[in-house]
VMD Tcl script that builds the backbone (N, CA, C; Angstrom):
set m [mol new atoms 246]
animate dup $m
set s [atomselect $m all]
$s set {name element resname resid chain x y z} {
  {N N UNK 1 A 102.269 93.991 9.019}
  {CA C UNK 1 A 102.654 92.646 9.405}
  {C C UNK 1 A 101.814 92.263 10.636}
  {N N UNK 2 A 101.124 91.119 10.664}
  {CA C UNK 2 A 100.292 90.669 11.719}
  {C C UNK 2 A 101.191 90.141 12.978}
  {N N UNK 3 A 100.321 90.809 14.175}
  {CA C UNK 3 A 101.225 90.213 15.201}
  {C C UNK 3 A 101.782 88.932 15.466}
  {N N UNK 4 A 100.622 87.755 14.740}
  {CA C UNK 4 A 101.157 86.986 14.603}
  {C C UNK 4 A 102.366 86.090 13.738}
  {N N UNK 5 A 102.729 86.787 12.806}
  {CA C UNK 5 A 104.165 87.085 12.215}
  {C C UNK 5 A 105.010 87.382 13.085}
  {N N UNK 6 A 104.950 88.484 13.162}
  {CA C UNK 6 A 105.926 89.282 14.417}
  {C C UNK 6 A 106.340 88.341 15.283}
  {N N UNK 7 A 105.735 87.801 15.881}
  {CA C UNK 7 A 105.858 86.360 17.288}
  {C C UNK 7 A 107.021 85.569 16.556}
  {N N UNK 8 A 106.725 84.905 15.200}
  {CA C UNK 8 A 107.289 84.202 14.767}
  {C C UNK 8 A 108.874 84.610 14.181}
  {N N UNK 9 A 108.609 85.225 13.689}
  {CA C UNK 9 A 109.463 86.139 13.372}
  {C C UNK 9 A 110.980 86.535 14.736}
  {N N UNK 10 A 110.052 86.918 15.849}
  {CA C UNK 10 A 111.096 87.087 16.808}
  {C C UNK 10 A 111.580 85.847 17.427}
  {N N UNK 11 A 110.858 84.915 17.376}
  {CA C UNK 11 A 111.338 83.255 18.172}
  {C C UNK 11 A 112.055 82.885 17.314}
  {N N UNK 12 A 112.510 83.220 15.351}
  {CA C UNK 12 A 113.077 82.541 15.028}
  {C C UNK 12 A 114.673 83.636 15.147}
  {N N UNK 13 A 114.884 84.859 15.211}
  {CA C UNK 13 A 115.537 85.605 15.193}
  {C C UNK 13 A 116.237 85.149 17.172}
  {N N UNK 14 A 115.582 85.332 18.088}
  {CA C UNK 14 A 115.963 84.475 19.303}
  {C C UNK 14 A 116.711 83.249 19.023}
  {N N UNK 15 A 115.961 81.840 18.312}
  {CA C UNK 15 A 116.654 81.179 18.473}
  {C C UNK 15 A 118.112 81.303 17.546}
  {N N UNK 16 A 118.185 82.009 16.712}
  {CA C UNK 16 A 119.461 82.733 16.562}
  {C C UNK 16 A 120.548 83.265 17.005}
  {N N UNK 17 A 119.821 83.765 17.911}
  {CA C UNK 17 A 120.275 84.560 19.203}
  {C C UNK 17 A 121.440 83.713 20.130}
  {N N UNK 18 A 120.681 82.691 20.436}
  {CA C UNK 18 A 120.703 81.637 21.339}
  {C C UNK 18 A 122.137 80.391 20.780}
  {N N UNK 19 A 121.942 80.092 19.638}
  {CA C UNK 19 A 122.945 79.367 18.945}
  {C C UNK 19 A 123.240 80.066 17.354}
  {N N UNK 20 A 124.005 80.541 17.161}
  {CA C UNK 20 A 124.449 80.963 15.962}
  {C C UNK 20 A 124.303 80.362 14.795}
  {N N UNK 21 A 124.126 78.944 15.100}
  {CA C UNK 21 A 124.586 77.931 14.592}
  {C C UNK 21 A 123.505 77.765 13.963}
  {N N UNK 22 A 121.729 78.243 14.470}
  {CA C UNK 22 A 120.917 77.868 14.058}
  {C C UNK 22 A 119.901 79.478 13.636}
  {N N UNK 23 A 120.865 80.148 13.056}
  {CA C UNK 23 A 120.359 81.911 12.712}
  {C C UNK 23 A 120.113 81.237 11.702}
  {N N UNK 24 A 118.797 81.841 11.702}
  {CA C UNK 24 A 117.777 82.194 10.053}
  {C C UNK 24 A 118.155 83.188 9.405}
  {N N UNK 25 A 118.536 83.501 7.870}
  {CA C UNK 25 A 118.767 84.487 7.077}
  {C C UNK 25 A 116.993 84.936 6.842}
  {N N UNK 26 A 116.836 85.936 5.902}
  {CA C UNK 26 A 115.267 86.590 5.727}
  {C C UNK 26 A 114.877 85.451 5.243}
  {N N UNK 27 A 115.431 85.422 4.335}
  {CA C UNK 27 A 114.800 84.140 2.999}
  {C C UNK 27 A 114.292 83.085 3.876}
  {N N UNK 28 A 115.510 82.281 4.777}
  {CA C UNK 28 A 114.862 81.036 5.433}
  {C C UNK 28 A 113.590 81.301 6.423}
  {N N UNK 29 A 113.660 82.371 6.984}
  {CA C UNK 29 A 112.445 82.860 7.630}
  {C C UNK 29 A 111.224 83.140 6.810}
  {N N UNK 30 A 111.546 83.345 5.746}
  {CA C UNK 30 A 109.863 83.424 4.853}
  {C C UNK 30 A 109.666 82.255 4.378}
  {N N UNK 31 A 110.945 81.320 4.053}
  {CA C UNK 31 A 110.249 79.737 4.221}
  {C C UNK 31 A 109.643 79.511 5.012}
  {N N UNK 32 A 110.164 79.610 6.150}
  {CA C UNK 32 A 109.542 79.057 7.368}
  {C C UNK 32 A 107.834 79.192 7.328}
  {N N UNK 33 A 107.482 81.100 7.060}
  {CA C UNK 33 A 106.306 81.267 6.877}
  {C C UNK 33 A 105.710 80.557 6.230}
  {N N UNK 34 A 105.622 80.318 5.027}
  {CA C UNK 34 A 105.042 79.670 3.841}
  {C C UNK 34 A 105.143 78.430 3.962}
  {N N UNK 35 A 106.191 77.628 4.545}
  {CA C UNK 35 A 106.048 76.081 5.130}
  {C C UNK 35 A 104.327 76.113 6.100}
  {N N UNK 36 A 104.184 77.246 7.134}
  {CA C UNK 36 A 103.114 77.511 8.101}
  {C C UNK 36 A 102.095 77.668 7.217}
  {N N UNK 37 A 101.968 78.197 5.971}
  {CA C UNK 37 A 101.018 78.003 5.254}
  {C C UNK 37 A 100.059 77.065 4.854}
  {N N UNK 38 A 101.247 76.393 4.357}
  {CA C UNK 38 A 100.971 75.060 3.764}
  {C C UNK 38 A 100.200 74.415 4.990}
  {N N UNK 39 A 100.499 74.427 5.959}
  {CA C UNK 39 A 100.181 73.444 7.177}
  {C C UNK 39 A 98.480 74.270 8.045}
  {N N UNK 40 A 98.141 75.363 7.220}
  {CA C UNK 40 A 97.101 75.770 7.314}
  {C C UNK 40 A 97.403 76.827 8.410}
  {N N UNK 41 A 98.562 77.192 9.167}
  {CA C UNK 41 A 98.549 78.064 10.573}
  {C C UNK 41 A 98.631 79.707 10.297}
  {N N UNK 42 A 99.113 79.796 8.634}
  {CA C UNK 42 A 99.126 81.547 8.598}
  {C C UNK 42 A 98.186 81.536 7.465}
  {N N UNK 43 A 97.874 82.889 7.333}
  {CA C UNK 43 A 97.250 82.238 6.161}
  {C C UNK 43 A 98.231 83.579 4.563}
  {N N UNK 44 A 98.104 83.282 3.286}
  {CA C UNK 44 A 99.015 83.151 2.590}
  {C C UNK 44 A 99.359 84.563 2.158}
  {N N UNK 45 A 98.038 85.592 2.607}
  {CA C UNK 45 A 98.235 86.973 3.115}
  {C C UNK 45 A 99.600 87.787 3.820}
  {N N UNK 46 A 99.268 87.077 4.659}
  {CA C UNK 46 A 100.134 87.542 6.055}
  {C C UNK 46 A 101.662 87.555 5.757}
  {N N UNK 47 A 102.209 86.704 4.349}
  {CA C UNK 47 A 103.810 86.459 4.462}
  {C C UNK 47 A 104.083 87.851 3.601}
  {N N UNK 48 A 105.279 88.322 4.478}
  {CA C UNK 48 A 105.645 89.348 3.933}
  {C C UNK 48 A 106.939 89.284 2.953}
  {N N UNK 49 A 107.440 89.982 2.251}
  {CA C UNK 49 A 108.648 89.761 1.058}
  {C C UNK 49 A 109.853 89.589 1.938}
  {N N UNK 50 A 110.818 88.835 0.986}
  {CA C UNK 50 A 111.758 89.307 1.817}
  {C C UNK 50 A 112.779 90.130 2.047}
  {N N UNK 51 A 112.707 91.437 1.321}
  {CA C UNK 51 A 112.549 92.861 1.975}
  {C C UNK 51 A 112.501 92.913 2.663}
  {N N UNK 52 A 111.143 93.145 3.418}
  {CA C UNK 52 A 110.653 93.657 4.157}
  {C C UNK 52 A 110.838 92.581 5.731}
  {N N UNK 53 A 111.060 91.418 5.246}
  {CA C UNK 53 A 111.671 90.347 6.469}
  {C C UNK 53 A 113.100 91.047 7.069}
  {N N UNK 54 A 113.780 91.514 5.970}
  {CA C UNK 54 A 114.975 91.786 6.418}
  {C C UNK 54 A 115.124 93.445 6.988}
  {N N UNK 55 A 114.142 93.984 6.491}
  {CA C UNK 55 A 114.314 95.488 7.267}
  {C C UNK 55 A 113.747 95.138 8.490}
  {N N UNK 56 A 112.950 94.032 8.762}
  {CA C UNK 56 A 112.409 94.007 10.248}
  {C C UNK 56 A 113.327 93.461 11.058}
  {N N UNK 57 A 114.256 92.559 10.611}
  {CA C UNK 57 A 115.571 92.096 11.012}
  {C C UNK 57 A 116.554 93.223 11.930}
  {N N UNK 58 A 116.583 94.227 10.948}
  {CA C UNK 58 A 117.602 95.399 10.956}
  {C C UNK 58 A 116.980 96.318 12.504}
  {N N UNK 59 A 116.011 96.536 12.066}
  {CA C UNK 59 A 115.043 97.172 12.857}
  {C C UNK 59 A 115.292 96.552 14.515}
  {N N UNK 60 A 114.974 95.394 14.080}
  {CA C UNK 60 A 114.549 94.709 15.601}
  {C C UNK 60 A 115.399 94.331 16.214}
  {N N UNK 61 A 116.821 94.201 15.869}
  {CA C UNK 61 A 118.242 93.998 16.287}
  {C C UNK 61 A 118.571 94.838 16.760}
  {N N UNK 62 A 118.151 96.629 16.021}
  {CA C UNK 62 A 118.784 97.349 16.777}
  {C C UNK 62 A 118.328 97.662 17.828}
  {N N UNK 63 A 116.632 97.436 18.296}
  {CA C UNK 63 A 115.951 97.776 19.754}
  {C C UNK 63 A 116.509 96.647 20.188}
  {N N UNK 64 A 116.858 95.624 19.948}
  {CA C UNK 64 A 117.015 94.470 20.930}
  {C C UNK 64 A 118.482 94.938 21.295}
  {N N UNK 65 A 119.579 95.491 20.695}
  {CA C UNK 65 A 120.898 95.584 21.041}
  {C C UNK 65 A 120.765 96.613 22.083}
  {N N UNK 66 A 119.897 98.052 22.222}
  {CA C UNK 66 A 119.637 98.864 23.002}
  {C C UNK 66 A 119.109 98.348 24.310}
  {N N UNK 67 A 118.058 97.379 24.259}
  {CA C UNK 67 A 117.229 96.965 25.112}
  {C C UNK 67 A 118.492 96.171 26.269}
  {N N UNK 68 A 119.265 95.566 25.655}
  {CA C UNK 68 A 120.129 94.653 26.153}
  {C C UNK 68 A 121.320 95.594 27.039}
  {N N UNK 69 A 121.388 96.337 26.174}
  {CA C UNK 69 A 122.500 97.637 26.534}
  {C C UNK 69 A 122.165 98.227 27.600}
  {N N UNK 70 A 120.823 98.571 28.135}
  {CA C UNK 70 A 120.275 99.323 28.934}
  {C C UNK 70 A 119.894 98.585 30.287}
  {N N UNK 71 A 119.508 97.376 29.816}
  {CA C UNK 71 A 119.859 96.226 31.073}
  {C C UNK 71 A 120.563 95.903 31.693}
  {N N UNK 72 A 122.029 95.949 31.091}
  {CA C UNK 72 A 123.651 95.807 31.322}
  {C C UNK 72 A 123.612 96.853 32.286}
  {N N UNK 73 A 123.599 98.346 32.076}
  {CA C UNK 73 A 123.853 99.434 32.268}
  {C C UNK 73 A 123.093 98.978 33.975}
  {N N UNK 74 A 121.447 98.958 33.599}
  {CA C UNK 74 A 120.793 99.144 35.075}
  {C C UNK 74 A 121.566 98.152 35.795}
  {N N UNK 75 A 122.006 96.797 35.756}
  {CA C UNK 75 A 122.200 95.752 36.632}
  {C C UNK 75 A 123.847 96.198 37.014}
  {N N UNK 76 A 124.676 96.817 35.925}
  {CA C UNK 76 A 125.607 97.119 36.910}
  {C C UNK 76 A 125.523 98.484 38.026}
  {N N UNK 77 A 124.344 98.888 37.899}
  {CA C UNK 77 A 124.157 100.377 38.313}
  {C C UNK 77 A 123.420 100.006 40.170}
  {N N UNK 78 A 122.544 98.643 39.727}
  {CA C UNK 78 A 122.175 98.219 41.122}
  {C C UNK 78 A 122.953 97.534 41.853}
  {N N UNK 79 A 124.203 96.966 41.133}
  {CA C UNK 79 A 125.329 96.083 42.118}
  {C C UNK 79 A 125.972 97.930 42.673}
  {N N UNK 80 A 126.167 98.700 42.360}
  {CA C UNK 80 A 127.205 99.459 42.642}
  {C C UNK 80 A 126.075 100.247 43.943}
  {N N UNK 81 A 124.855 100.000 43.818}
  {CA C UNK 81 A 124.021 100.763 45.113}
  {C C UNK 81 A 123.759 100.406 46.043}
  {N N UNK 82 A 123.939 98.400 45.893}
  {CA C UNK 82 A 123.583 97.730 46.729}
  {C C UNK 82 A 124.954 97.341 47.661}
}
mol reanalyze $m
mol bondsrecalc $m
mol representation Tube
mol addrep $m
């Protein structure tokens, strides 16, 4: 998957993030790609199945839930030193 997928991929999974209201399932995210197609910005290579949209889903939720977890952890760890 090209990094430039990936980018896209995570801004649309963020703005998910951000409002629930506006979470992309895999499928709507490989629209999305293939809409970018059409408009000349990916090219028709680069879209991956959506499989493989959704194992990156799985994947990247769970470093992001860790990542988040571990942030929590340090920031209450520097209120308790400071």
């Amino acid at each position: 998957m090209s990094k430039n997928v990936k980018h896209l991929l995570e801004n649309m999974f963020h703005t998910g993030t951000v409002n629930p209201n506006n979470k992309f399932s895999a499928q709507q995210m490989r629209e999305e790609l293939v809409w970018r197609v059409q408009f000349g910005e990916l090219d028709e290579n680069d879209i991956p199945k959506t499989s493989t949209i959704q194992n990156w889903i799985a994947s990247f939720s769970r470093k992001w839930k860790k990542a988040m977890a571990i942030r929590k952890l340090e920031a209450r760890e520097n209120v308790r030193t400071a």
